[in-house]
Each structure stands twice: as structure tokens, then as C-alpha cells.
N, C-alpha and C positions, 0 to 999 in steps of 0.2 A: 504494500500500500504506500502511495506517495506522502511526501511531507503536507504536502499541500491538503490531500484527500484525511490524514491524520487530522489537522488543524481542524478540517469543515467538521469532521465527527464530534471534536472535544467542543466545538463552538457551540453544535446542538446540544450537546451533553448538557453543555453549561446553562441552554436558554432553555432547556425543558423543565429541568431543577424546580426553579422557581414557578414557572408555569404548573406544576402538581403541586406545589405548594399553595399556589393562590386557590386554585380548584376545590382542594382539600380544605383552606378557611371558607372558600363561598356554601360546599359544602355542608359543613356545619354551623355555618348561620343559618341555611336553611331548613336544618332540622328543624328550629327553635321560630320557623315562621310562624308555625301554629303549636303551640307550646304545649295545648291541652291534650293535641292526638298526637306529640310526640310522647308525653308523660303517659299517656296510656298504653300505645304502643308497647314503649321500653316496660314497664310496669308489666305488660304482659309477659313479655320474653324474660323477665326479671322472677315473677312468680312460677313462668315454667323450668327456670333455671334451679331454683331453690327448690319446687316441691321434686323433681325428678333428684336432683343432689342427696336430699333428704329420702326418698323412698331407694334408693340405691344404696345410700350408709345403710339402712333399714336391712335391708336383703341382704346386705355384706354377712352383719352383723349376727341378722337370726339365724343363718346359714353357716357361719364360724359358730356361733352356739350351738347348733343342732349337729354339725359333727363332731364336735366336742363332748356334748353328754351322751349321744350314741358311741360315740370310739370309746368313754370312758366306763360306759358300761359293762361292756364285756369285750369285747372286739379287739380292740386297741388301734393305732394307725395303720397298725399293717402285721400280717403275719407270712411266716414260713413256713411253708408244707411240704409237702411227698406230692408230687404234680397230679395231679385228677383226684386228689380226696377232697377238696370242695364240692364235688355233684356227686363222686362215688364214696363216701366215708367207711372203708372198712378198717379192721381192727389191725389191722398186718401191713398198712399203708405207713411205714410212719416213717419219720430222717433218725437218725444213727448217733450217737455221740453227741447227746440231748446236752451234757454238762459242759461239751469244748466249744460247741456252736451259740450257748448262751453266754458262754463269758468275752466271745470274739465279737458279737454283735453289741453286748455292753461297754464295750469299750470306743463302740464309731460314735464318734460328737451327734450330737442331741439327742441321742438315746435317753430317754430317763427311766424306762424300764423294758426288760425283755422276761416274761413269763412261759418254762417250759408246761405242755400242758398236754394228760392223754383223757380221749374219748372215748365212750363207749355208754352203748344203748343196754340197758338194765334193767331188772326186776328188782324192785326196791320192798320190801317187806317190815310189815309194823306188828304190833300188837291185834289188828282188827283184820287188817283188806295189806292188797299189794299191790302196785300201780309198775305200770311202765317209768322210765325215769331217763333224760342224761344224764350220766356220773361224767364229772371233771376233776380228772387226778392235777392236786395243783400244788404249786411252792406257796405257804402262807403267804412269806415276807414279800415273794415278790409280786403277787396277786395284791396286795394293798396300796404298792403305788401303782399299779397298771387297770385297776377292775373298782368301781367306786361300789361294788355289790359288798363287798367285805363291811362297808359303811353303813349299807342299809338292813340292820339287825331289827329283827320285830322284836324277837327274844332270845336271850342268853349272849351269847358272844359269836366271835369269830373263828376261825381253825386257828391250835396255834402249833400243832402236830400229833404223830400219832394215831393211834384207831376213833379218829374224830369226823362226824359229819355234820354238814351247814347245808342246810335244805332250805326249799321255797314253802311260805308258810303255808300254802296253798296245799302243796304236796304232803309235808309234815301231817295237815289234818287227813285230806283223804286218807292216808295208810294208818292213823288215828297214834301217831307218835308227838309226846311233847319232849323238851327240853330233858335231856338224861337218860331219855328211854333209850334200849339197844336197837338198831334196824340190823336187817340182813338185806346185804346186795348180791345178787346174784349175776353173773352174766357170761360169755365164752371169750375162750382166748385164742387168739389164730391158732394153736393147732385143733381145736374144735376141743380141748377139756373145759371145767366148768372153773368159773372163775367166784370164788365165795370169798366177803367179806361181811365181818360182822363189827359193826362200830357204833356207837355214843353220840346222840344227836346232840351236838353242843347249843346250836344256834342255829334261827331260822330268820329270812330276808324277805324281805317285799320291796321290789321294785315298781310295782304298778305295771308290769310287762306279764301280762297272763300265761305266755307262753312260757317265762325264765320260772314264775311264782308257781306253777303247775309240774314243770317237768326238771326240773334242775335241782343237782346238788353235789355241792364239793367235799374233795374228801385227798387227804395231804398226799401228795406223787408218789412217796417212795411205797403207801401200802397198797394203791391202787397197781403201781409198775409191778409189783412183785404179784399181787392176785392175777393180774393177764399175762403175766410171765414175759413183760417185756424190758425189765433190765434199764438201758442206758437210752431208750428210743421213747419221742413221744410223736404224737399227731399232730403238734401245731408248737412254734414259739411265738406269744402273742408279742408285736412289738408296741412301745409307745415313746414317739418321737417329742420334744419338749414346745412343740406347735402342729396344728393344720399344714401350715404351710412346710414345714421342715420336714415334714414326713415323707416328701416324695423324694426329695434329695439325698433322706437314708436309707428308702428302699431301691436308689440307684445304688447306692455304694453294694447294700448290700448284694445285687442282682449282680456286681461284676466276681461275688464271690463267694456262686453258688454251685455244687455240682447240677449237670444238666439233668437230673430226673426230681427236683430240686424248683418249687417258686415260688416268689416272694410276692405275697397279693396284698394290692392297697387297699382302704376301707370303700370304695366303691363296688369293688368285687366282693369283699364282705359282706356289708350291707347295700347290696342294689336297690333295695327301696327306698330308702334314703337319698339316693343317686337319682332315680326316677323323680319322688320326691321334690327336690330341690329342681331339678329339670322341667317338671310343668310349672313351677311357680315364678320360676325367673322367663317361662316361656310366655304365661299372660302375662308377667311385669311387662314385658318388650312389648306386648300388646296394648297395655294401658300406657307407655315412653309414646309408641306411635300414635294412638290415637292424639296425646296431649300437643304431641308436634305438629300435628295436621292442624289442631283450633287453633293452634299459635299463631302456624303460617297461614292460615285464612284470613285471621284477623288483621295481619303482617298485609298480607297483598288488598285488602277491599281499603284500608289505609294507604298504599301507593298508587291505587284505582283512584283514588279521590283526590291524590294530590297532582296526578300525569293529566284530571282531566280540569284539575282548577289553572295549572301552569302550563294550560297548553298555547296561551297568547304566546306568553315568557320563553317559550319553546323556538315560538313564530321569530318572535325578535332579537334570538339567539342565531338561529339558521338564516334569519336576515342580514346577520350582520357577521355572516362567514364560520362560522362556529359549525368543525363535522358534529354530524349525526353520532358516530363512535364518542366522541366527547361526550357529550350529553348523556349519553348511557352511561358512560361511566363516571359522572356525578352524580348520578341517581347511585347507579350502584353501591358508591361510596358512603351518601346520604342513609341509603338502608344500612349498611356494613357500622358505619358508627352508630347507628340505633341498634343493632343487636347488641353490639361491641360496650353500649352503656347498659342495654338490660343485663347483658351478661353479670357484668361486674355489681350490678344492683343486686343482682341472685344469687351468686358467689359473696357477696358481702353478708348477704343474710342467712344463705344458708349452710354456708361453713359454721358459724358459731353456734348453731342452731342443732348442728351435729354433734358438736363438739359437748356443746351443755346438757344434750339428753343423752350421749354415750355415758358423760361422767356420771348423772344420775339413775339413766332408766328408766323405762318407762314400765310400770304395772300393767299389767293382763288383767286383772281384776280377779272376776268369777269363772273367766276363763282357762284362768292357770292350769286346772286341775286337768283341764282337756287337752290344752297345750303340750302338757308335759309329757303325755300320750306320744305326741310328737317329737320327743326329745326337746321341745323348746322351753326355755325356763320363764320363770315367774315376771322376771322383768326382762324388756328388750334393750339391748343397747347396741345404736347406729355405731358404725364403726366406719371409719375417715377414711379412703381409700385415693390411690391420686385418678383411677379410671373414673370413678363416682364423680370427680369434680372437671375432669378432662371429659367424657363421654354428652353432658347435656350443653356444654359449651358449642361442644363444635356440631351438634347436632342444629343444637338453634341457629349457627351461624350459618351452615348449610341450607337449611331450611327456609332463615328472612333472605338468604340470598339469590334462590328458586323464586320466592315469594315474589323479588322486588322486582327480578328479570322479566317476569310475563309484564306488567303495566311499561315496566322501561323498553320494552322491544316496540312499543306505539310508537314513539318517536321515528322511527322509521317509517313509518307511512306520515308522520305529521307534514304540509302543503304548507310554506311558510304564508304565504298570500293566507288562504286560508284561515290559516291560522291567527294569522293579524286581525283577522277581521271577528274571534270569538271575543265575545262579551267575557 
């Protein structure tokens, strides 16, 4: 390129500068022509800013609660198994070297517990009747930080070893056993002999989970290991990482060191309903984001409708006095873009702290706790501040006023300045 052809470029450069600059203050004087359907406008785009901000902390937050009381239930963030005993559970499925594999996983950063654990389906026997039953051969100490059921004692206490069992109170009646009575468990052991235990019902739990209060009950590893005659093998290490979020980054670690008959499943595969769950309800959220966006940008364009057909002289005597068409669109454009651009931060101004003040506090479910809970969700909600919750309604509305503002701004293209001089 010539010196010369250089020069002519930087010379434009330099006169255009100013020229967006002037554009950009006519602009926003013009917002402010009519102050009352600017303040409404922004006002809107302001409260759709704020209520979607807020209903997003909302979802964050009940949704970090609800995997959290469900994972701390029983489950944990993730476990490790013998590949296909998730859908096939037998008794002979299990991983090997139950004591060297729990100490290797406690030791990966944000572990805060790994619980070795065996299953099996049972005949549980009382004083009166016998019911079907799960037995869960467990480590006390490490089922108390991994399992919040050891918490939930109706009566007597917790395992603390030995020929001791903690049943569902549920179960404890049907087989008509209270606190200190003996039970017999009966059940097989992979080689098909019979597998007898007779133990001391220490303590019994209520979760409010009909299925865990009905059919569960735990009883310390080493005398369940040794009645199915499985030694140093169990069915599952449950693991529990010190977050939601951290969980997946320990179930990588641990996947890169696993034999291949060997996997490591996260709490979705665990609990799919849960997964499901959370799935239809963030799917009507996006339902009710869309619709909110649509009123927005309605209200956004029949406001630019009113303003392309009040300034359509001001149009005239703009293309009369050489000013392209391209121009003019993109004054409008700009006009819309700093009214989103102040609702935005109207919305953001409000509804950040607004998040902020009901995460710290919470908000009560009232009378409805008690059903909630059903759901794994607790007594109080609390929004939780996320940077997508405050990134996602921004640029949606900005998208959105700026769809809006382009249909009324595309008239100017057909505006006839003659014409147009001559509207009232």
C-alpha cells in the first residue's frame, strides 16, 4: 500500500472517530426525548433482568440442595463397582482388596469420605413375622461422615461394632422387634450355602424415605463379610467428595485408576430420578426464561413502533440533508442497545443483592417443608450467586431489545424523504 493510500486511511480513521462519537451522544439524548416510555421500557428489561437473575440463583441453589441431601443420604457423590452390578446386583459381583482400594481413594484431594460396603437381599426374622430386607455390611466410623442415616435414630443409637443391627423403624415393627431384641438374618452366599446371622437390634432410623424405612438395615462389615464368606471384597465403595461440584473431578482421577472390569459411577447414574428430576424442572424454567423474553421484547418493539412512526419527519430531514439510510439504522440500533444496556444494569443492580440477602437468610417453605423434603429439598431455600445466572439474562435481553428494535428500524429503508417531509 502507498504512502499516500496509508495517509487517506489514517485520515478516515481519524474523521470517523469523532463522527461515532457525536452519533453515540445524539443517541442518547434521544432516548431521554420521551423520558416516561424510556423509564418504562428500561424498567421492563430491568425487572426481566432481576426476576430471571433471581429465579436462576433459585434453581442453582435448590438443585445444589437436592443433591446434596440425596448424595448424603445414602449414595454418596459417586461410587465404585464391579461393572454391570448397578442393573444386575449379585452377590459374587464385587472388586477385591476392599481395605487397599479404600485407603488409595482417601487419600485423592477432596475426598472427605470413602465407605467400603456389601449387599445382599435377606430374610430378616423377629420375634413375631419375617420380612424381606437389604442388609448393608458397613464400617461405622466411616458411614457417619459419608451416610446422614446414622443421624437419623428414632430409637436407641447407632452401630458402633460387632453383632449389632440398625434397622428402618418401619421394618423393626413389621418383624415386631424393638431396641435389644435378637433378629436372625438369613441369606446365600455365592457359593449357594446359607449365610446366618444373629444380632442385637441396637437402633432404628426414619428417614421419611419409605422405601430405606421399610427395607433397610445395617449391620458392621466384618460380620456380614465373614457370614457370605467374602473376606476382603465388597459391592460398592461409596465415595463423598467435599462438594457437588468437586465430585466429578474425583471421579476422573479416580477412572484413570481403575482396572477395566472396574466403574466408577457418578450420583446421576445413582440416582436417575433425581437426574430426571432436576431435568424437567430447569426444562419448564427455560420455558417460563422464554416466554418472559418474548413480553419483554414485545413490549421493546410496539415502543420502537411508536417512536420510527412519531420521527418519521426527523427521518425525512435527515435523508434530506444526505445522511445514508445505514446511518440511521444504526442510531436506532444504538438508541435500543443503551436502553437495554441501562435496564440491564437496573436489574443487575437489584437483583444481585436481592440474591445475595435471601441466600444468607433463606427462605421458609412453610407447610410445605414436610413434602419438600420428600424431594430431598430442605426447609429453607437458599438462591445461590452463580456468574451464568447473572451473565445468561443479560445477554438474552440484549439479544432480544436488539431483534426487537431491528424490525421498526428496517422502515427507514422504505422511508421517501419528500414524503416524509411532508408527515405531520
Amino acid at each position: 500500500m502507498s504512502e499516500t493510500a496509508l495517509s487517506n486511511l489514517g485520515a478516515r480513521r481519524a474523521a470517523a472517530a469523532p463522527a461515532l462519537g457525536l452519533i453515540g451522544s445524539i443517541a442518547w439524548r434521544n432516548l431521554w426525548r420521551n423520558r416516561r416510555r424510556t423509564l418504562l421500557s428500561a424498567g421492563a428489561i430491568g425487572f426481566a433482568v432481576a426476576l430471571l437473575l433471581f429465579t436462576m440463583s433459585m434453581q442453582a441453589g435448590t438443585y445444589g440442595a437436592m443433591i446434596d441431601n440425596a448424595t448424603r443420604l445414602l449414595d454418596g457423590h459417586l461410587q465404585l463397582q464391579r461393572r454391570g452390578y448397578l442393573d444386575d446386583p449379585h452377590i459374587d459381583t464385587t472388586i477385591d482388596d476392599a481395605a487397599g482400594r479404600v485407603a488409595k481413594i482417601r487419600a485423592i484431594p477432596g475426598v472427605v469420605a470413602a465407605a467400603p460396603r456389601v449387599e445382599a437381599f435377606v430374610l430378616v426374622s423377629g420375634d413375631e413375622r419375617s420380612y424381606g430386607a437389604q442388609l448393608l455390611g458397613v464400617d461405622p466410623r466411616a458411614e457417619r461422615a459419608l451416610s446422614s442415616i446414622s443421624n437419623m435414630v428414632s430409637e436407641g443409637r447407632y452401630l458402633v461394632g460387632g453383632n449389632e443391627a440398625y434397622a428402618g423403624a418401619i421394618l423393626a415393627h413389621n418383624i415386631g422387634a424393638s431396641v435389644g431384641d435378637q433378629i436372625v438374618i438369613l441369606g446365600s452366599t455365592a457359593s449357594g450355602g446359607v449365610a446366618a446371622l444373629a444380632v442385637t437390634l441396637v437402633g432404628t432410623f426414619s428417614t421419611g424415605t419409605a422405601e430405606l424405612d421399610t427395607q433397610m438395615l445395617e449391620v458392621p462389615l466384618p460380620q456380614v463379610a465373614d457370614a457370605f464368606e467374602l473376606h476382603d471384597a465388597v459391592h460398592a465403595i461409596a465415595v463423598r467428595a467435599d462438594s457437588v461440584k468437586r465430585a466429578h473431578a474425583v471421579a476422573e482421577v479416580l477412572r484413570s485408576d481403575v482396572p477395566p472390569d472396574d466403574v466408577v459411577l457418578e450420583w446421576p447414574a445413582l440416582i436417575p430420578d433425581l437426574e430426571q428430576a432436576i431435568f424437567l424442572d430447569r426444562t419448564s424454567g427455560e420455558v417460563m426464561f422464554g416466554v418472559l423474553a418474548a413480553v419483554v421484547t414485545i413490549g421493546v418493539l410496539n415502543a420502537f413502533l411508536m417512536t420510527v412512526f412519531e420521527r418519521t419527519r426527523e427521518f425525512g430531514v435527515l435523508l434530506a440533508m444526505g445522511m445514508r439510510r445505514g446511518a440511521i439504522i444504526g442510531m436506532l440500533q444504538l438508541e435500543n442497545l443503551l436502553l437495554a444496556v441501562l435496564g440491564c444494569v437496573a436489574g443487575l443492580a437489584v437483583g444481585i443483592p436481592l440474591v445475595l440477602w435471601s441466600g444468607h437468610v433463606g427462605i421458609p417453605t412453610g407447610d410445605t417443608g414436610a413434602a419438600m423434603r420428600a424431594f430431598h429439598i430442605a426447609d429453607r431455600l437458599q438462591p445461590t450467586l452463580e456468574l451464568a445466572a447473572a451473565v445468561r439474562p443479560v445477554v438474552l435481553m440484549l439479544v432480544c431489545t436488539q431483534l426487537a428494535g431491528l424490525l421498526p428500524a428496517m422502515r427507514v429503508r422504505r422511508i421517501e424523504p419528500v414524503e416524509a417531509l411532508r408527515a405531520a
